[in-house]
MDAnalysis code that builds the backbone (N, CA, C; Angstrom):
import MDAnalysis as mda
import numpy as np

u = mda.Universe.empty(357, n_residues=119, atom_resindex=np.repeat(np.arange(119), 3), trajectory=True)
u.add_TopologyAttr("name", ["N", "CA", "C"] * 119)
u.add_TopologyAttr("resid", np.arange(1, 120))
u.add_TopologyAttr("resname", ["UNK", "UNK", "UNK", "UNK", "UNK", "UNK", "UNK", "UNK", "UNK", "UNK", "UNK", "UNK", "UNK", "UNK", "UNK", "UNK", "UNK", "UNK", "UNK", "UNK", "UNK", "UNK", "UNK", "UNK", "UNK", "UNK", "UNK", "UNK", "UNK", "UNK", "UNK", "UNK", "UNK", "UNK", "UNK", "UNK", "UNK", "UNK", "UNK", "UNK", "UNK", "UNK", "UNK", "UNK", "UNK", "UNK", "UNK", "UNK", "UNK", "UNK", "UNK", "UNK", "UNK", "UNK", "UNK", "UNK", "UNK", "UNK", "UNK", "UNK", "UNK", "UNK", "UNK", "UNK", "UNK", "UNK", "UNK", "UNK", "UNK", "UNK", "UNK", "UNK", "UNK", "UNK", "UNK", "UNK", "UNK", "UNK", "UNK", "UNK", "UNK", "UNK", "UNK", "UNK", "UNK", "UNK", "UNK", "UNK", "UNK", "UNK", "UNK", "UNK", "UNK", "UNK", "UNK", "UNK", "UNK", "UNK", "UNK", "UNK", "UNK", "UNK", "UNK", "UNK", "UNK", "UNK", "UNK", "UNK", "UNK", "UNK", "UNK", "UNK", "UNK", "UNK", "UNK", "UNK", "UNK", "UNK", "UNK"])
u.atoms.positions = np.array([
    [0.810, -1.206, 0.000],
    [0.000, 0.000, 0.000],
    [0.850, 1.265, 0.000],
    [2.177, 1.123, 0.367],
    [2.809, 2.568, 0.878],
    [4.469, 2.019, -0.005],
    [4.609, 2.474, -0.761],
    [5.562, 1.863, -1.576],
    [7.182, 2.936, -0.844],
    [6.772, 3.665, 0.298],
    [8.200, 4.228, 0.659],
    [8.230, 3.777, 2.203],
    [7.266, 3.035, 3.008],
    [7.518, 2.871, 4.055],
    [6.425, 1.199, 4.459],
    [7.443, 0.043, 4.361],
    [6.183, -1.134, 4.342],
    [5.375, -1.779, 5.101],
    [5.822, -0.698, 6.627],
    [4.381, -0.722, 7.350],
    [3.320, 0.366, 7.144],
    [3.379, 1.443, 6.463],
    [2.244, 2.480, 6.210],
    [0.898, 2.128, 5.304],
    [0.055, 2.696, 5.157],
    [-0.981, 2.637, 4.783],
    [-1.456, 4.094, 3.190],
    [-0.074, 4.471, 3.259],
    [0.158, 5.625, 2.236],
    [-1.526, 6.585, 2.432],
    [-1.325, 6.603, 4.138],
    [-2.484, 7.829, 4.409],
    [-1.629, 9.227, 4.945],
    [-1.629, 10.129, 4.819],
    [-1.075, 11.144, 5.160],
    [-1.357, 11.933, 6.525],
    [-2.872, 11.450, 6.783],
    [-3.238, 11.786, 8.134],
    [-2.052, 11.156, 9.059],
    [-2.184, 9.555, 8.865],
    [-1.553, 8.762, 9.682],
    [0.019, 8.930, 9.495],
    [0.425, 9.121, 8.504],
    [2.079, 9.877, 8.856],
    [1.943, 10.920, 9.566],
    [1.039, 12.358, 9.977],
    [0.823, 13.168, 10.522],
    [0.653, 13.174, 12.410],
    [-0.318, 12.160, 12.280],
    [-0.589, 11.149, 13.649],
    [1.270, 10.754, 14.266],
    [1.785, 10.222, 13.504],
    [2.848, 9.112, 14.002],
    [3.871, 10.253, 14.101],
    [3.659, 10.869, 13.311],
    [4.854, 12.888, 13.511],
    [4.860, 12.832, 14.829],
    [3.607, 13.573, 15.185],
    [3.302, 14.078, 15.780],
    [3.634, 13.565, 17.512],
    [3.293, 11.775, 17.422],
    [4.242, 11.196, 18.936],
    [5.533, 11.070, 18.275],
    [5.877, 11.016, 17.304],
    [7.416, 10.000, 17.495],
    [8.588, 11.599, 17.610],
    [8.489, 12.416, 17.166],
    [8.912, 13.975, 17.294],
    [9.488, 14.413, 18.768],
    [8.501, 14.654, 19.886],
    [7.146, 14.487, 19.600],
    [6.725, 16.374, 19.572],
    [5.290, 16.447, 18.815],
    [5.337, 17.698, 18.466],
    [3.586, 18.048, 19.026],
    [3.491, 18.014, 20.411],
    [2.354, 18.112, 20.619],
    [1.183, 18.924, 21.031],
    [2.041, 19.955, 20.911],
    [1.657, 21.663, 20.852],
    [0.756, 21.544, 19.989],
    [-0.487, 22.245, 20.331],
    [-1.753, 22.589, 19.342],
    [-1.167, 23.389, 17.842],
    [-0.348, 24.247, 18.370],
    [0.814, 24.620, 16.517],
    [1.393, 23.915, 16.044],
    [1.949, 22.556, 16.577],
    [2.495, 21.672, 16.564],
    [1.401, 21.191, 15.307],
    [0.574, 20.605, 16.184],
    [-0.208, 19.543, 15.524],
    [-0.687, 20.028, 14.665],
    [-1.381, 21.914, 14.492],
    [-1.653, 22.469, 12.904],
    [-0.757, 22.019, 11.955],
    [0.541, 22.648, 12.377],
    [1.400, 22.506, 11.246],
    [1.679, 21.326, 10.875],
    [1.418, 19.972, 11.523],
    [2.059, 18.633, 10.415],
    [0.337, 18.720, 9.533],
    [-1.053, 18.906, 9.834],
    [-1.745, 19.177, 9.009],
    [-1.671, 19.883, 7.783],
    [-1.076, 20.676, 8.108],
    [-0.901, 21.750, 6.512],
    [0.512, 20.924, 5.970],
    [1.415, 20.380, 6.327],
    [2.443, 19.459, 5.822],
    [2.225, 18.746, 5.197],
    [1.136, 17.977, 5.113],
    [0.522, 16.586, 4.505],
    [-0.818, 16.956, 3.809],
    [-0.799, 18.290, 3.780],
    [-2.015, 18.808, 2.888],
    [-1.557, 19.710, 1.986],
    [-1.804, 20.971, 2.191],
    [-1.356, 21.997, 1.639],
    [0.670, 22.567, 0.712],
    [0.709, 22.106, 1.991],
    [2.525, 22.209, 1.548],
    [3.151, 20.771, 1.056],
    [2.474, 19.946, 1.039],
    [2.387, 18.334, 0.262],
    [2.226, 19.020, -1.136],
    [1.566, 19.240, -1.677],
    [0.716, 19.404, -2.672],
    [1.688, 20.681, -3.559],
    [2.305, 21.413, -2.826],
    [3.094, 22.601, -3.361],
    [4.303, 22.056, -3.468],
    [4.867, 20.835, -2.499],
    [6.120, 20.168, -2.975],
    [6.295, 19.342, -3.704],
    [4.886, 18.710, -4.691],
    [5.058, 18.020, -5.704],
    [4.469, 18.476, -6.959],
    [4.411, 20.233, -6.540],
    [4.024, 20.714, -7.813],
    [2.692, 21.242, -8.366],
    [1.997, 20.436, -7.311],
    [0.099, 20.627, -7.870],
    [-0.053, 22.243, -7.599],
    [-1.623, 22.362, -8.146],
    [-2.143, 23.798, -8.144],
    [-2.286, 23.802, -6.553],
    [-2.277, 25.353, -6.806],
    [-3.287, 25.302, -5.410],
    [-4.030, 24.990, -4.692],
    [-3.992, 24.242, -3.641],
    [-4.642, 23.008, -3.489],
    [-6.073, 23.893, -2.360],
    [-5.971, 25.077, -1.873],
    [-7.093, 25.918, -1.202],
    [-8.164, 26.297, -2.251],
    [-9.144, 25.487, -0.709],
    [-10.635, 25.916, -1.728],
    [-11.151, 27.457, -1.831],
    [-11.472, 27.445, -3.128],
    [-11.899, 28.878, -3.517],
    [-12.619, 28.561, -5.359],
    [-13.358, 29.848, -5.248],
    [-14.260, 29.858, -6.740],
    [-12.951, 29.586, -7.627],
    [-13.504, 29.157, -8.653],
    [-12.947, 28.313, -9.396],
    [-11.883, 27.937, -9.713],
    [-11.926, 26.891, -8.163],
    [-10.536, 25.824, -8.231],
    [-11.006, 24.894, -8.855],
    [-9.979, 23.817, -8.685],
    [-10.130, 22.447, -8.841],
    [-11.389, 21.506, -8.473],
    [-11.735, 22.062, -7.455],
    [-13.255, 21.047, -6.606],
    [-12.094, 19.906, -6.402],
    [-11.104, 19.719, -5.931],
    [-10.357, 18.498, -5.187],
    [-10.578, 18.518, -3.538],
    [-10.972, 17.879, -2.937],
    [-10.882, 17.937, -1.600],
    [-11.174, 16.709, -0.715],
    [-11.259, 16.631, 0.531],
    [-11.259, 15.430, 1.017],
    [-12.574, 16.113, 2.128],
    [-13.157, 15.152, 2.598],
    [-13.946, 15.935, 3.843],
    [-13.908, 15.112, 5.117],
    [-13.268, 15.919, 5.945],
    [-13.158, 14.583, 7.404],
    [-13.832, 14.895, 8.407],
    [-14.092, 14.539, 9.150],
    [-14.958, 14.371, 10.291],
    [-14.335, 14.531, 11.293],
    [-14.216, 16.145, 11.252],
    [-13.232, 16.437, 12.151],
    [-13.930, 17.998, 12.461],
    [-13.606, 18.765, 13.486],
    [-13.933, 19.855, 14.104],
    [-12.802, 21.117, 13.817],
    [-11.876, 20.223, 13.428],
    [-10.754, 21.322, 13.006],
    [-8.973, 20.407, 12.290],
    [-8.356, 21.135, 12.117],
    [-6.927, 20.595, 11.688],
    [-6.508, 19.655, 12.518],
    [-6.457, 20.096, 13.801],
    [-5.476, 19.078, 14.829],
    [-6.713, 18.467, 15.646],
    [-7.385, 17.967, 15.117],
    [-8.251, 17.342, 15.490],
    [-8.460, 15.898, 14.007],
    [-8.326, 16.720, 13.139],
    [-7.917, 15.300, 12.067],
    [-6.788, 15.017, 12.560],
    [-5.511, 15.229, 12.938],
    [-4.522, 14.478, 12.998],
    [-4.676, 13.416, 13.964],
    [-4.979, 14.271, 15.420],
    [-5.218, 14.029, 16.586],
    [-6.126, 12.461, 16.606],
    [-7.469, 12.653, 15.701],
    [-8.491, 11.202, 15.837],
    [-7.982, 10.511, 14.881],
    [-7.202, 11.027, 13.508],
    [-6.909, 10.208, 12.646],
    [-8.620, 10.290, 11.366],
    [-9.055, 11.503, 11.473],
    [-10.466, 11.655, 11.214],
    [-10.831, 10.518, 10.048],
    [-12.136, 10.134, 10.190],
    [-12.641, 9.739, 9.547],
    [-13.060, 10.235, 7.656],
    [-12.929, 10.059, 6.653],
    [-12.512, 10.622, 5.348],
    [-14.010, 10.546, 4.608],
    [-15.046, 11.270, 5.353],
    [-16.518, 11.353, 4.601],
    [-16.835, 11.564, 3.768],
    [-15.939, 12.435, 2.477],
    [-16.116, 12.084, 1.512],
    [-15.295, 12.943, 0.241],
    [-14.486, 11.985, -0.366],
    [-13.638, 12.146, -1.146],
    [-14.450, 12.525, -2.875],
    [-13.740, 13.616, -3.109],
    [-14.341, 14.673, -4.280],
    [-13.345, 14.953, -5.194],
    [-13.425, 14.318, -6.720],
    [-11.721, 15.118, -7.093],
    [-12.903, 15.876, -8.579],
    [-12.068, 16.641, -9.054],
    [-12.711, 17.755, -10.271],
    [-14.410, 17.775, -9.944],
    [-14.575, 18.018, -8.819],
    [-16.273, 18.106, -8.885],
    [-16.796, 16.630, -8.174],
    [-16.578, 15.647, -8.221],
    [-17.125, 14.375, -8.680],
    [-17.470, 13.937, -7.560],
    [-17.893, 13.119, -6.637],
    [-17.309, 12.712, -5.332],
    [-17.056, 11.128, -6.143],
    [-16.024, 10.486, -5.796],
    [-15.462, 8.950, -5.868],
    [-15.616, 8.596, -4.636],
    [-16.054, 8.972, -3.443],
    [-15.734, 7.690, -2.106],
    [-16.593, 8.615, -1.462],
    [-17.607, 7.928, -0.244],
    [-18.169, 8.465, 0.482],
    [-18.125, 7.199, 1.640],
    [-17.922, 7.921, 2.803],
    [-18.111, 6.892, 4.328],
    [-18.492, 7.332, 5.381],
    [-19.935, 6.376, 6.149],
    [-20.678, 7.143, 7.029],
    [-19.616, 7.925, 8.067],
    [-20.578, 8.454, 9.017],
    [-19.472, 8.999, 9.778],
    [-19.284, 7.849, 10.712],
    [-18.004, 7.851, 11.270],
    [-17.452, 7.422, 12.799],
    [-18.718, 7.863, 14.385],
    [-19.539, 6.482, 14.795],
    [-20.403, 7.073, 15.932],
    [-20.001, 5.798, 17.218],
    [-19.836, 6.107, 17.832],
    [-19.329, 5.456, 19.291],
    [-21.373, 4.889, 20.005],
    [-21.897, 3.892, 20.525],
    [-22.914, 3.926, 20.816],
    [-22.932, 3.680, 21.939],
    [-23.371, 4.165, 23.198],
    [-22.846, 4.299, 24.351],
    [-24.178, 3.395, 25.215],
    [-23.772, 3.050, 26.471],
    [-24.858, 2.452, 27.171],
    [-24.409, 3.528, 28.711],
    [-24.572, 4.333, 28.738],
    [-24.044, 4.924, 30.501],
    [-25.127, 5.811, 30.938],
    [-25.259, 5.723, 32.129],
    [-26.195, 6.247, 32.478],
    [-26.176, 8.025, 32.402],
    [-27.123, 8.807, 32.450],
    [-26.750, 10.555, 32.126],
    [-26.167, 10.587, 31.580],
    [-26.173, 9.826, 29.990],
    [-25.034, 10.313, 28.929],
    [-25.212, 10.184, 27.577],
    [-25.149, 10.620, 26.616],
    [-25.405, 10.593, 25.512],
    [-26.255, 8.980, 24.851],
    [-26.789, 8.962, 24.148],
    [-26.920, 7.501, 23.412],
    [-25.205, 7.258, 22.401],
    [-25.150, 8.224, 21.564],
    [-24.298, 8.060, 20.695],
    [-23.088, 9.050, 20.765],
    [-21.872, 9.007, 20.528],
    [-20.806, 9.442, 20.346],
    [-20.177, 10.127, 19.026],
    [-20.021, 11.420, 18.430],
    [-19.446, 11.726, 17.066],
    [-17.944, 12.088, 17.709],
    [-16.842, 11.656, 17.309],
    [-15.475, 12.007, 17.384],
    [-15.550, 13.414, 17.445],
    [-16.265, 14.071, 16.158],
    [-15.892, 15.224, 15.971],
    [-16.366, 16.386, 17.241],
    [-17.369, 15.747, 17.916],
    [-17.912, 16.831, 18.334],
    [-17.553, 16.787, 20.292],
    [-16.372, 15.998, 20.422],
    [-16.383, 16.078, 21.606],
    [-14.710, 16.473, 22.108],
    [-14.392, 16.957, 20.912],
    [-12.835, 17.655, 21.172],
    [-13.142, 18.682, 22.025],
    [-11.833, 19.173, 22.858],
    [-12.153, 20.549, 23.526],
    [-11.881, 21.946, 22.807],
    [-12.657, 22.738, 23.008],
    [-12.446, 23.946, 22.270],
    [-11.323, 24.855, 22.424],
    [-10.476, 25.340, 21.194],
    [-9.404, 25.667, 21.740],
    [-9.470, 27.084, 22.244],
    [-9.421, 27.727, 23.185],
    [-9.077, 29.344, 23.414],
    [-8.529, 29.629, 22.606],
    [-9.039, 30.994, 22.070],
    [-8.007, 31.947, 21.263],
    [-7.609, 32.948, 22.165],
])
């Protein structure tokens, strides 16, 4: 699956994830920046367009199930749905945890139980 490393999964989140302890780089800037590493500045070091959404780009994007940047790295987000020139090619429900505890939710979304960061 990962033709430069033959335990990987050639996901970029998850090189981002494994940065992030093996570094370790665990500062909330920390953890932005291996996001934009494996996204944005990925994408500028092998040349592609601009990979930020805006009127008339590409329509390339990924959509994760995530609340923010270091929060995909952080859960390893779930990839809801993959879009390249417009199109979507891959769609996957979301990630839900189903809980049995008493005073507590029925169900669990990853995304929505990160803590909020202060600005």
């Amino acid at each position: 699956m990962d033709p430069w490393y033959s335990l990987g999964s050639a996901d970029m989140l998850e090189v981002a994830h494994m940065g992030v302890h093996a570094v370790p780089m665990t500062s909330r800037e920390a953890m932005a920046w291996t996001f934009t590493s494996v996204t944005q500045n990925g994408a500028r070091a092998m040349g592609l367009p601009d990979p930020t959404i805006r009127e008339g780009g590409p329509a390339n994007m990924v959509v994760l199930q995530a609340r923010d940047p270091i929060e995909a790295v952080r859960m390893k987000a779930t990839r809801l749905v993959v879009i390249k020139h417009g199109k979507i090619l891959a769609r996957t429900n979301p990630r839900l945890a189903t809980l049995n505890l008493p005073n507590r939710p029925n169900t669990l979304d990853p995304a929505n139980y990160a803590p909020v960061a202060e600005d």
